[in-house]
LUMRO-726447 format. One record per residue (C-alpha): x negated, y negated, z; residue number from 1; residue in one letter. Coordinates in Angstrom, 1 decimal. Each point is the difference from the previous one (the first is absolute). Example, Ala and Ser with C-alpha at 12.3 -4.5 7.8 and 13.67 -1.06 7.14 Angstrom:
+--------+--------+--------+-----+----+
:      x :      y :      z :   i : aa :
+--------+--------+--------+-----+----+
:  -12.3 :    4.5 :    7.8 :   1 :  A :
:   -1.4 :   -3.4 :   -0.7 :   2 :  S :
+--------+--------+--------+-----+----+
END
This chain:
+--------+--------+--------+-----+----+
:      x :      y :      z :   i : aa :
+--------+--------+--------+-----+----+
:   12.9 :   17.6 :  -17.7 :   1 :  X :
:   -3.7 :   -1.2 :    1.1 :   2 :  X :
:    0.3 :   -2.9 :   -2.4 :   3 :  X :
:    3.4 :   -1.3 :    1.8 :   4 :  X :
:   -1.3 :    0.1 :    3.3 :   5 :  X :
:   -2.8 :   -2.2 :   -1.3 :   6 :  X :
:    2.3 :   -2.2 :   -2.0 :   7 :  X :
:    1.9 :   -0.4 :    3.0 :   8 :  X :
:   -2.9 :   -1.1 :    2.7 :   9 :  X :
:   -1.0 :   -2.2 :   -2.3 :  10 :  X :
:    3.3 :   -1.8 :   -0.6 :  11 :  X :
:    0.5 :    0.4 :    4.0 :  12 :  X :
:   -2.9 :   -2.7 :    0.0 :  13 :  X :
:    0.8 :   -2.3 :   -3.0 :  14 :  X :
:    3.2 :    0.5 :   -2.1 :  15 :  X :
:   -2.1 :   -1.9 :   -2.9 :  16 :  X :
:   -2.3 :    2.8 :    0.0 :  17 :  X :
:    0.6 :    2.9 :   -2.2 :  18 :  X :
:   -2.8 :    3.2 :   -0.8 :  19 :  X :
:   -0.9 :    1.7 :   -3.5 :  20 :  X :
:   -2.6 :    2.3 :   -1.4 :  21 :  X :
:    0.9 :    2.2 :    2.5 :  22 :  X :
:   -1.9 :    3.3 :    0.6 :  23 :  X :
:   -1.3 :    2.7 :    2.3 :  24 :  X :
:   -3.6 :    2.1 :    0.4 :  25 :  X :
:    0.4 :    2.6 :    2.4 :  26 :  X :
:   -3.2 :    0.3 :    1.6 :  27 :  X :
:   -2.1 :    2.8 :    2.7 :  28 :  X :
:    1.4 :   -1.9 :    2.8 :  29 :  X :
:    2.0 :   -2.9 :   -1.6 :  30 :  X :
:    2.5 :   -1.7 :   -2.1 :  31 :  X :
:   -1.0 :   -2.6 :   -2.1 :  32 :  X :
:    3.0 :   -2.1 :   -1.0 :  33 :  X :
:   -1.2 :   -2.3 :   -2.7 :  34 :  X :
:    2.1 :   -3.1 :   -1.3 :  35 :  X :
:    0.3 :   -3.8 :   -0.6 :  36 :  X :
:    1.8 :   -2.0 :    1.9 :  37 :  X :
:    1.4 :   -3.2 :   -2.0 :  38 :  X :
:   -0.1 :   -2.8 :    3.2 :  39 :  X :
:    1.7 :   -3.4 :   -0.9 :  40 :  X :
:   -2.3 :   -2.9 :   -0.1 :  41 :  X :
:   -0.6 :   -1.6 :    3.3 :  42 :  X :
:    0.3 :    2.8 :    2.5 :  43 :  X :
:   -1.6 :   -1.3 :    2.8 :  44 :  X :
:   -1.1 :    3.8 :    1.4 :  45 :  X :
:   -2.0 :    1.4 :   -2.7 :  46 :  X :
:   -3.1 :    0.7 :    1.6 :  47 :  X :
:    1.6 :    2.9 :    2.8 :  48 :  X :
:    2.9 :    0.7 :   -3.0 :  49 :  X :
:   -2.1 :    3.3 :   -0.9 :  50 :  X :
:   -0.9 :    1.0 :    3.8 :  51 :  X :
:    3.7 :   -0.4 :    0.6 :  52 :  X :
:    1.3 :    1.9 :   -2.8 :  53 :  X :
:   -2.8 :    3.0 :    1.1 :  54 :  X :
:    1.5 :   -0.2 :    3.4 :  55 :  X :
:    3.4 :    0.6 :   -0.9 :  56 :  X :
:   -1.0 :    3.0 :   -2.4 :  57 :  X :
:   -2.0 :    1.3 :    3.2 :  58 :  X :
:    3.3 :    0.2 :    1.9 :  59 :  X :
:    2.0 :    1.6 :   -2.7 :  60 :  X :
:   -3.0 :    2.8 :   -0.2 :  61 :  X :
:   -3.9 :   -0.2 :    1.2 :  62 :  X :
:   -1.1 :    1.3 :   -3.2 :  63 :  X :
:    1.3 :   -2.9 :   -1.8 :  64 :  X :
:   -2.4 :   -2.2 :   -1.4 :  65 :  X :
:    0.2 :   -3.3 :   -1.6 :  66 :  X :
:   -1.4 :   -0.9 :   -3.2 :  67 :  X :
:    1.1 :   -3.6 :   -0.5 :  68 :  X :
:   -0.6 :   -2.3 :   -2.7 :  69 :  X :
:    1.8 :   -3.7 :    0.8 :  70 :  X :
:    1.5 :   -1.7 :   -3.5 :  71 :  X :
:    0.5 :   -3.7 :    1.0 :  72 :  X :
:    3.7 :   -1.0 :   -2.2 :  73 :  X :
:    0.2 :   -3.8 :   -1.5 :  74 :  X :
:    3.1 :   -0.7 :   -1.0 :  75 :  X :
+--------+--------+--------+-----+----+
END
């Protein structure tokens, strides 16, 4: 499914990392994949995380687009 592939790029990057609220809009000309993804506290590449994620979804199809929201997890 859509929502592995995205689990598993994201764990390719950081095993600490995990996604939920998981969905998809399918658009004119694109795919908006929309979810969270739960990034342990003190991950030192947060600001390209997003860009990085989008990349990846590019490669799996061009239509995908990323609609990422970052939750920072304390423990």
């Amino acid at each position: 499914s859509i929502k592995l592939k995205v689990q598993q790029i994201v764990k390719s990057m950081d095993e600490g990392m995990n996604i939920h609220d998981f969905r998809m809009v399918d658009g004119a000309n694109n795919i908006n994949l929309i979810f969270d993804i739960e990034v342990p506290a003190g991950y030192k590449e947060l600001d390209t995380l997003k860009q990085r994620v989008d990349d990846e979804l590019k490669k799996v199809d061009s239509r995908f687009n990323g609609v990422i929201n970052i939750d920072i997890i304390y423990i």
